[in-house]
C-alpha positions in Angstrom: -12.6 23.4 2.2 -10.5 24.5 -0.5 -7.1 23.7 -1.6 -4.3 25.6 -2.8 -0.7 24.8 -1.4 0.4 21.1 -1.3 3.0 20.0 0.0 5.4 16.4 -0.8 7.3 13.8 0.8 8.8 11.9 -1.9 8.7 12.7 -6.1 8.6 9.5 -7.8 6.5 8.1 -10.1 3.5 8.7 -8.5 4.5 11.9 -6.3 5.8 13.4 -9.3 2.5 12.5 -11.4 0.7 13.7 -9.0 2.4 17.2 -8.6 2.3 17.5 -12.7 -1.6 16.5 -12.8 -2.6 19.5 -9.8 -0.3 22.0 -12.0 -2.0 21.2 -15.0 -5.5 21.2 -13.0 -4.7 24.7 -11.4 -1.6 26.1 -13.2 -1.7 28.5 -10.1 -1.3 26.3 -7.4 1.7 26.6 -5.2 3.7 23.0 -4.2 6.5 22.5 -2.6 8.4 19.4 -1.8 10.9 17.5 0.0 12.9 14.5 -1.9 16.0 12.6 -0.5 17.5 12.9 -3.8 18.5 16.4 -4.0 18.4 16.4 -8.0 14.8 15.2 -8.4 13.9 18.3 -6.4 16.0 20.3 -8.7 14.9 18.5 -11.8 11.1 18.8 -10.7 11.6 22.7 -10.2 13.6 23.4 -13.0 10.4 21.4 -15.3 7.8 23.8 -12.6 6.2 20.7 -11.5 7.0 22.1 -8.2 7.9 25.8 -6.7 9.5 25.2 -3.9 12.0 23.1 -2.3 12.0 21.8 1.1 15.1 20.7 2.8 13.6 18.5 5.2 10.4 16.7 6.0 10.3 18.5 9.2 10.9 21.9 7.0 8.9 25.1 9.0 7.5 25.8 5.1 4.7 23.0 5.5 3.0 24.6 8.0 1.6 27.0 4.4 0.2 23.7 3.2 -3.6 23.0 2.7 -2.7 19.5 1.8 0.4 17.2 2.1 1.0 14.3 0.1 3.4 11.3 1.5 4.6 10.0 -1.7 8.0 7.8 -0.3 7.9 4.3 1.1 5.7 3.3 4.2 8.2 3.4 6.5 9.3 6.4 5.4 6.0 7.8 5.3 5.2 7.1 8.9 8.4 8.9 9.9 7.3 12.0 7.9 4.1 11.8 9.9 5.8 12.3 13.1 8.0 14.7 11.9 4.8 16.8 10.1 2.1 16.3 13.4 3.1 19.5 15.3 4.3 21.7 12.2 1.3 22.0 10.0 -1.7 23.9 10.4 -5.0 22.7 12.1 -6.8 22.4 8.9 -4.2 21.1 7.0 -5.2 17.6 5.6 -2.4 14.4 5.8 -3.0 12.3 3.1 -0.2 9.4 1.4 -0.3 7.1 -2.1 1.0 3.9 -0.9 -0.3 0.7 -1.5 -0.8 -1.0 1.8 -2.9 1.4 4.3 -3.1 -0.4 7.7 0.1 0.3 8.8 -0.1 4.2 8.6 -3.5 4.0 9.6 -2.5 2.8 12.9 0.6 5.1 12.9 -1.5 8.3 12.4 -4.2 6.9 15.1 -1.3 6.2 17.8 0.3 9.9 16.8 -3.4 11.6 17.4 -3.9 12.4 14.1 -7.5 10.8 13.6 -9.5 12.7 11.6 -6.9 14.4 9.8 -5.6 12.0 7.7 -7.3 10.4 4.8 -5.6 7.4 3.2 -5.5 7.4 -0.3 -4.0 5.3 -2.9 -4.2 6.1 -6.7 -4.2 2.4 -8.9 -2.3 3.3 -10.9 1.2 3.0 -12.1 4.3 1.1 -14.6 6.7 -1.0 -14.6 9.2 2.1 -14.9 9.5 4.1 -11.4 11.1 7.6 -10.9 10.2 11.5 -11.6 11.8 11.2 -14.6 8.7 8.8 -15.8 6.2 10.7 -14.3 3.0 11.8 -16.1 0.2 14.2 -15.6 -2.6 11.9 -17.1 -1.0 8.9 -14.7 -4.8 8.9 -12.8 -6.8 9.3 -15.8 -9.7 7.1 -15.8 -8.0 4.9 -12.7 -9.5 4.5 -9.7 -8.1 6.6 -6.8 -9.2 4.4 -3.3 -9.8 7.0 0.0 -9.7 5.6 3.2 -10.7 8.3 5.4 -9.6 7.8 9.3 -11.8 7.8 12.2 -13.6 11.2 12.5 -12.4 13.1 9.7 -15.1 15.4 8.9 -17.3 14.9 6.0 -16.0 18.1 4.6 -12.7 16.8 4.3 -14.0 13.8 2.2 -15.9 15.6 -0.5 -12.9 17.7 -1.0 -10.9 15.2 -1.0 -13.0 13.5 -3.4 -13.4 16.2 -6.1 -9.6 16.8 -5.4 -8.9 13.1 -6.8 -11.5 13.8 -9.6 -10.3 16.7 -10.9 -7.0 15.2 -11.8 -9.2 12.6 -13.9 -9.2 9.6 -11.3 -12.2 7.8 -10.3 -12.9 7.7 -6.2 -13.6 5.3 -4.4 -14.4 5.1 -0.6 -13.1 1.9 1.2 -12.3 1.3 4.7 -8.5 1.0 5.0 -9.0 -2.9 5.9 -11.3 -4.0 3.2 -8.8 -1.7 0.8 -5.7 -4.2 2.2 -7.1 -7.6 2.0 -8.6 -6.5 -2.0 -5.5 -5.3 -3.5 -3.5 -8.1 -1.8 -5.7 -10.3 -4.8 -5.4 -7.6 -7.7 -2.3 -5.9 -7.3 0.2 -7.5 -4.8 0.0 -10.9 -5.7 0.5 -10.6 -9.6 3.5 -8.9 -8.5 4.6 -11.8 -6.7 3.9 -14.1 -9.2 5.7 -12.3 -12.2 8.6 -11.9 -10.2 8.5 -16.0 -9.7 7.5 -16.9 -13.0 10.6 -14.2 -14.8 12.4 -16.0 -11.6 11.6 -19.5 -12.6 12.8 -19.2 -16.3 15.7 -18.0 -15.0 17.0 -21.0 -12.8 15.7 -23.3 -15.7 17.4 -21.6 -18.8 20.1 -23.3 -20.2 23.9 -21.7 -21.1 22.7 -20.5 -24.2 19.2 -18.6 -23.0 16.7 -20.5 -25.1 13.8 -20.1 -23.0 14.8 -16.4 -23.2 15.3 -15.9 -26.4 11.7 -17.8 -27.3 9.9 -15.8 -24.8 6.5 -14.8 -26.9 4.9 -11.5 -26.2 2.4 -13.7 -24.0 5.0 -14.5 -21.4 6.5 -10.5 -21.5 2.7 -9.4 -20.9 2.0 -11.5 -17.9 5.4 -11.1 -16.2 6.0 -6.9 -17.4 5.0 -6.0 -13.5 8.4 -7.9 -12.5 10.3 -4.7 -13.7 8.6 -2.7 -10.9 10.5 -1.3 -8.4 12.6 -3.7 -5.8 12.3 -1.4 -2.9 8.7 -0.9 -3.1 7.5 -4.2 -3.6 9.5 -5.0 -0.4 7.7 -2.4 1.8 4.7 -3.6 0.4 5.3 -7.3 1.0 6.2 -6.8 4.1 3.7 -3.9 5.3 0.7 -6.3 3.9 2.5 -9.8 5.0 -0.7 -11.4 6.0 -3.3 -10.5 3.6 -0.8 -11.4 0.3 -0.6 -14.7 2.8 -3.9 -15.3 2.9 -4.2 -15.1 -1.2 -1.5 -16.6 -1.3 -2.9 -19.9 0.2 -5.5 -19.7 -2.3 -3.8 -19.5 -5.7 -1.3 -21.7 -4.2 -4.3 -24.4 -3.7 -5.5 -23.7 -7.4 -2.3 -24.4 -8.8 -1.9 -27.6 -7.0 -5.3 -28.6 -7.8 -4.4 -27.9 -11.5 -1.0 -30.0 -11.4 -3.0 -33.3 -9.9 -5.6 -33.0 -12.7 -2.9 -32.7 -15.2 -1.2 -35.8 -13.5 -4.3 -37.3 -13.7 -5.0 -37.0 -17.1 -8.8 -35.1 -16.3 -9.2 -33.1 -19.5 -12.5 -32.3 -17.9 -11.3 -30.7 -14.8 -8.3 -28.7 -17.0 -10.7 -27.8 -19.5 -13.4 -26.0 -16.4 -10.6 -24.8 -15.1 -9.5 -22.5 -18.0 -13.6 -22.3 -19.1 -13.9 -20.3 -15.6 -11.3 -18.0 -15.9 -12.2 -17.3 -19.1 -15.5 -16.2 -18.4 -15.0 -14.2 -15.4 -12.0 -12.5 -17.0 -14.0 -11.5 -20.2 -16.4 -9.9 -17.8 -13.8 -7.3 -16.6 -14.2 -3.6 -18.0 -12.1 -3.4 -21.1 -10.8 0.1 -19.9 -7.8 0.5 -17.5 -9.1 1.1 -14.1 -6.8 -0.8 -12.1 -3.1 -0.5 -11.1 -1.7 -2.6 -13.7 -2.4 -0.7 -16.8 -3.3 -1.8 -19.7 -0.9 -1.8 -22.6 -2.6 -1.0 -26.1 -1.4 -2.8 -29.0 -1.9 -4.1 -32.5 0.2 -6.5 -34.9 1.0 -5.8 -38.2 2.1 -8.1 -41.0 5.0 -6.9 -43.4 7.7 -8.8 -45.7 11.2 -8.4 -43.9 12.6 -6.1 -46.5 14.9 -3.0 -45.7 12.8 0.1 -44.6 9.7 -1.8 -43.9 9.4 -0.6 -39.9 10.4 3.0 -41.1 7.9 3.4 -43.7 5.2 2.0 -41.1 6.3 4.5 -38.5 7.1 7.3 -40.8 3.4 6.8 -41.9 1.8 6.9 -38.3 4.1 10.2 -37.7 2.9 11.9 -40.8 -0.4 11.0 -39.7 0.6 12.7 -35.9 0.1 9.1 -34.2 2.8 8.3 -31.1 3.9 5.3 -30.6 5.5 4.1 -27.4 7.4 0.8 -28.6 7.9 -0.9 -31.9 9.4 -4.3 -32.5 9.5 -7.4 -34.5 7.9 -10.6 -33.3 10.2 -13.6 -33.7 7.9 -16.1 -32.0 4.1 -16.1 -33.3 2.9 -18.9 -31.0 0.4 -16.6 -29.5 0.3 -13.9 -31.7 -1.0 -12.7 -35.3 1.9 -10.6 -37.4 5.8 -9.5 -37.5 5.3 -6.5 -36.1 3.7 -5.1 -32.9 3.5 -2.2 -32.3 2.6 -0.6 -28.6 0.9 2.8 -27.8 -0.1 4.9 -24.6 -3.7 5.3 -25.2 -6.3 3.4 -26.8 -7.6 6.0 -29.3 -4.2 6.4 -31.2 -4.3 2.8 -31.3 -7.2 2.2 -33.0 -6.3 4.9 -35.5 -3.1 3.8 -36.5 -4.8 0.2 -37.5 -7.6 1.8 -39.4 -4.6 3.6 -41.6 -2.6 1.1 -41.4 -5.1 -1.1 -43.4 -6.3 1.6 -45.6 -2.3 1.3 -46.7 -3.4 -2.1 -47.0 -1.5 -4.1 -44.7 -3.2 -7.0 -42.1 -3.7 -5.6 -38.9 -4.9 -6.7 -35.6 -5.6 -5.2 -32.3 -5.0 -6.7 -29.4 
């Protein structure tokens, strides 16, 4: 089984990723796509992440596809379903990227499409959403979960699987249930929990924004997933209600355990508690597999002089070293240097402190 025109519903950060990594894959590939937004389509054409547009999910020009990507919401994605079932071809594989996958499981089951769709779901992503933030090395090194449906041929699968490979991703075969109930821990909760901790410091801030204004880099790197998209996060929510309920219960039991040892003044039981996560988090792969990437960074120590940040950058530039965010630290509670300095990739990273200290400033990577 080979693939060769794809088709999309929806071109936002992940859609549009996608349709950027399979033209940079196979420059000759032909995709077309349908997007609510009429000017994403246009934008996506006029950059040739796409070649066609579609004017509707139900659009007679699917039925060319090999392959057809569902890249909007859940619900929205279910209604492309039913719109798609009786205008593609017979050997034309449905496939999505959302984050919850029981929910169109069941949909494509109850529409008789067992066996021709495969569930998929790429962990990847950022706190910024949109084609305009879409990139083609999104799925590098990130694993790419397939839930195949009951009966899909085993045909289907491989290709499916060295589809998702190609593009740099890592597969991984789940059952749709067991895919649920695992990203309900590592990737819908957190989201939860920034959005109530940002949430939190907001109903306790005084007039003049201390808390705010103190926030250390610490507090910005555990709560950064709270910029995620709104309407997203409440399909998810609600598509995955009672796994993220079930977690839920859990952390919520942790945390309470944690305030009655606090109350009770057991440094013991405070100190196991953070000795645990410790360990079990230092055990994690140090490379960014999951869908909360990993932002590289290191600090840098400088006088604050005029032109100090622009001969730093101006030296990483010359060297050909992009950076994706430079800033001063005002509050070193939790971290070394003035300046911190954020990159896309770990390599350039890396570099930029080994020059940086053979211009012999203090650097460290975090």
């Amino acid at each position: 089984m080979k693939f060769h025109t794809f088709g999309f519903i929806g071109l936002g950060l992940i859609g549009g990723s996608l349709a950027l990594a399979l033209k940079r894959t196979d420059p000759d590939c032909c995709i077309m796509a349908y997007v609510r937004t009429r000017a994403t389509a246009e934008e996506a054409l006029a950059c040739h992440a796409i070649d066609q547009i579609c004017s509707s999910s139900s659009d007679p020009q699917f039925a060319q596809c090999d392959c057809i990507f569902l890249c909007a919401p859940v619900g929205s994605n279910i209604e492309a379903l039913a719109c798609l079932k009786n205008i593609i071809k017979k050997d034309c594989l449905l496939t999505d990227v959302g984050s919850v996958k029981s929910d169109i499981h069941k949909a494509a089951h109850e529409m008789g499409l067992d066996g021709r769709f495969i569930g998929g779901h790429p962990m990847t992503g950022s706190e910024k959403s949109g084609f305009a933030n879409a990139q083609a090395h999104l799925f590098e090194n990130a694993y790419y979960i397939i839930t195949p449906s009951q009966g899909t041929p085993q045909e289907w699968i491989d290709a499916y699987y060295n589809l998702t490979a190609a593009i740099g991703s890592i597969p991984l075969i789940l059952d749709y249930r067991q895919h649920d109930y695992a990203t309900a821990a590592v990737s819908h909760l957190p989201h939860l929990i920034a959005a109530s901790l940002v949430n939190t410091v907001h109903d306790l801030d005084s007039a003049d924004e201390i808390m705010k204004m103190i926030a250390a880099g610490g507090f910005k790197d555990i709560t950064r997933i709270a910029s995620s998209s709104p309407e997203m996060w409440e399909h998810i929510c609600l598509s995955n209600s009672q796994n993220i309920s079930e977690v839920m219960d859990t952390f919520i039991s942790l945390l309470e355990n944690c305030r009655r040892e606090m109350s009770a003044g057991n440094g013991s039981a405070i100190y196991k508690t953070f000795e645990r996560s410790r360990d079990y988090r230092d055990s994690f792969a140090s490379s960014s597999l999951g869908s909360i990437k990993k932002t590289y960074r290191i600090y840098c120590d400088i006088v604050d002089e005029s032109g100090a940040i622009a001969t730093i950058a101006t030296t990483l530039a010359v060297n050909g070293i992009s950076i994706k965010n430079i800033g001063i630290v005002h509050n070193r509670e939790f971290e070394e240097g003035a300046l911190r300095i954020e990159f896309y990739e770990e390599a350039p990273s890396l570099q930029a402190a080994e020059l940086l200290r053979q211009h012999r400033y203090q650097v460290w990577v975090r």
